[in-house]
C-alpha positions in Angstrom: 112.0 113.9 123.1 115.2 112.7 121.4 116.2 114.1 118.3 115.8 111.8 115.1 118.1 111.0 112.4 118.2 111.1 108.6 116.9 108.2 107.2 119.3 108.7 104.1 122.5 109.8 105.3 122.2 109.4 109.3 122.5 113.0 110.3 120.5 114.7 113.0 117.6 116.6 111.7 116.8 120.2 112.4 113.4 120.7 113.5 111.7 124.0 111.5 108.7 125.6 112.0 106.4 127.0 109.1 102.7 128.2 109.8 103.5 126.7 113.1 104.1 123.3 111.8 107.4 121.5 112.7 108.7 118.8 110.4 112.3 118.0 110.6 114.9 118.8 108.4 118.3 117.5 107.5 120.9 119.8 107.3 123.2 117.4 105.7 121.1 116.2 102.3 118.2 118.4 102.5 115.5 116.1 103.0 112.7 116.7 105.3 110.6 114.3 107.4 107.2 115.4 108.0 105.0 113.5 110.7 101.7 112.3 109.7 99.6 114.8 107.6 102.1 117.7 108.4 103.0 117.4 104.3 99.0 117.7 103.0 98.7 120.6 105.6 101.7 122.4 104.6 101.0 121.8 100.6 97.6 124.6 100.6 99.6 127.2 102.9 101.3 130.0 100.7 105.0 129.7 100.7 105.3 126.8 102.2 108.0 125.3 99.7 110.6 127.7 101.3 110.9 124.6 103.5 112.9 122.8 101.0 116.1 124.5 100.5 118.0 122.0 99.5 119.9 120.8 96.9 117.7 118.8 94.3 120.6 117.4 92.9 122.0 116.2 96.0 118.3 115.0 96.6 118.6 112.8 93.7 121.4 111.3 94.6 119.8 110.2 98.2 116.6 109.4 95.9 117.5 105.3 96.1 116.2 103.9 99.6 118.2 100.9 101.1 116.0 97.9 101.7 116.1 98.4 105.9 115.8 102.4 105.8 114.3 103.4 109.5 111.7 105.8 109.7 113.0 108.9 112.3 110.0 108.4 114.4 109.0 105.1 115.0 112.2 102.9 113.5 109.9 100.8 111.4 111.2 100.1 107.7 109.9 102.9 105.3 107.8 101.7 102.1 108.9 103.3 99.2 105.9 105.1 97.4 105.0 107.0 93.8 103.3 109.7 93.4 102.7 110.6 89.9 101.1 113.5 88.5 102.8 116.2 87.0 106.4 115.2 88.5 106.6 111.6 89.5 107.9 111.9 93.0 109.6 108.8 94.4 109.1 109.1 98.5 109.2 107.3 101.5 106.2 106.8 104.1 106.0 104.7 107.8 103.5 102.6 107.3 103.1 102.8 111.2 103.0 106.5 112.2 102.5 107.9 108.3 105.2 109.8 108.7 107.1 110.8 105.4 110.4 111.4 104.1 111.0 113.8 101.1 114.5 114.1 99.8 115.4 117.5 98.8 113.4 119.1 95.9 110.4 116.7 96.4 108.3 118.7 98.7 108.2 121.8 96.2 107.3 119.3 93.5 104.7 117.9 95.5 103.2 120.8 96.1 103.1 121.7 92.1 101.6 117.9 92.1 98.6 119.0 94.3 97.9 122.9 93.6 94.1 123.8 92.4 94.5 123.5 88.8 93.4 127.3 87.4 91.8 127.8 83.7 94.9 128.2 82.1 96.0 124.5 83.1 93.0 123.5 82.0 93.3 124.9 78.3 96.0 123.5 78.0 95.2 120.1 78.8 92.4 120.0 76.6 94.5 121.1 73.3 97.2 118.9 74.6 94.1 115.9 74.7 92.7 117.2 71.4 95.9 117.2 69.9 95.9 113.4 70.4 92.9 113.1 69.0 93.6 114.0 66.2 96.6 112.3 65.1 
C-alpha cells in the first residue's frame, strides 16, 4: 500500500499504532487521518489523546480547508464538518470511505466533546441552566 499524504500541507504521513489501531499521522503539521470509525473507537480507550502531539497552534493555522482538499485515502474532495459541543471542532470527513482528518489539537478536544458526562458535569450544568432562569 502506498503511503498517503497530508491533506493540509502535502507531507507523508506516519502511520501510529494505539490499542492496535493505526491512523496516520503527519509529522509536518500534526494532523492525523483516521480511516473510517478508527476516531469513535479510539475516543472510549484510556489515553488515547497521546496520539495528538502536535502543535494546536500550528493546528489552527492548517484549520482553513482549500475548496479541492484530497482525502489520503480515496482522493475524493473532503467536506468540511462541525462538531459542536463543548469545543466546536471544525474537521474534515471523505464522504466516500468516512475517513477523517483532524488537525492538530482536535482529536483531544474531540474526545473531551464525547466523554460520559460524570455528576459533577452535570451539577454544573444545571446551576449554569438555573442561573438563566433566573435572570
Amino acid at each position: 500500500m502506498s503511503q498517503l499524504v497530508c491533506p493540509k500541507c502535502r507531507a507523508l504521513l506516519n502511520p501510529v499504532v494505539y490499542a492496535e489501531i493505526e491512523v496516520d499521522r503527519c509529522p509536518d503539521c500534526g494532523g492525523i487521518w483516521f480511516d473510517a470509525q478508527e476516531a469513535e473507537d479510539l475516543k472510549t480507550i484510556k489515553g488515547s489523546e497521546s496520539l495528538d502531539a502536535g502543535n494546536p497552534e500550528v493546528g489552527e493555522q492548517f484549520n482553513e480547508m482549500e475548496e479541492d482538499t484530497p482525502c489520503p485515502r480515496c482522493n475524493v474532495s473532503l467536506r468540511g464538518m462541525l462538531d459542536i459541543d463543548r469545543y466546536s471542532i471544525w474537521y474534515e470527513q471523505c464522504p466516500q470511505c468516512r475517513g477523517m482528518w483532524l488537525d492538530a489539537g482536535e482529536f483531544k478536544q474531540f474526545r473531551q466533546n464525547f466523554r460520559p458526562k460524570t455528576w459533577r458535569d452535570r451539577v454544573k450544568k444545571f446551576f449554569r441552566w438555573k442561573k438563566k432562569r433566573s435572570r
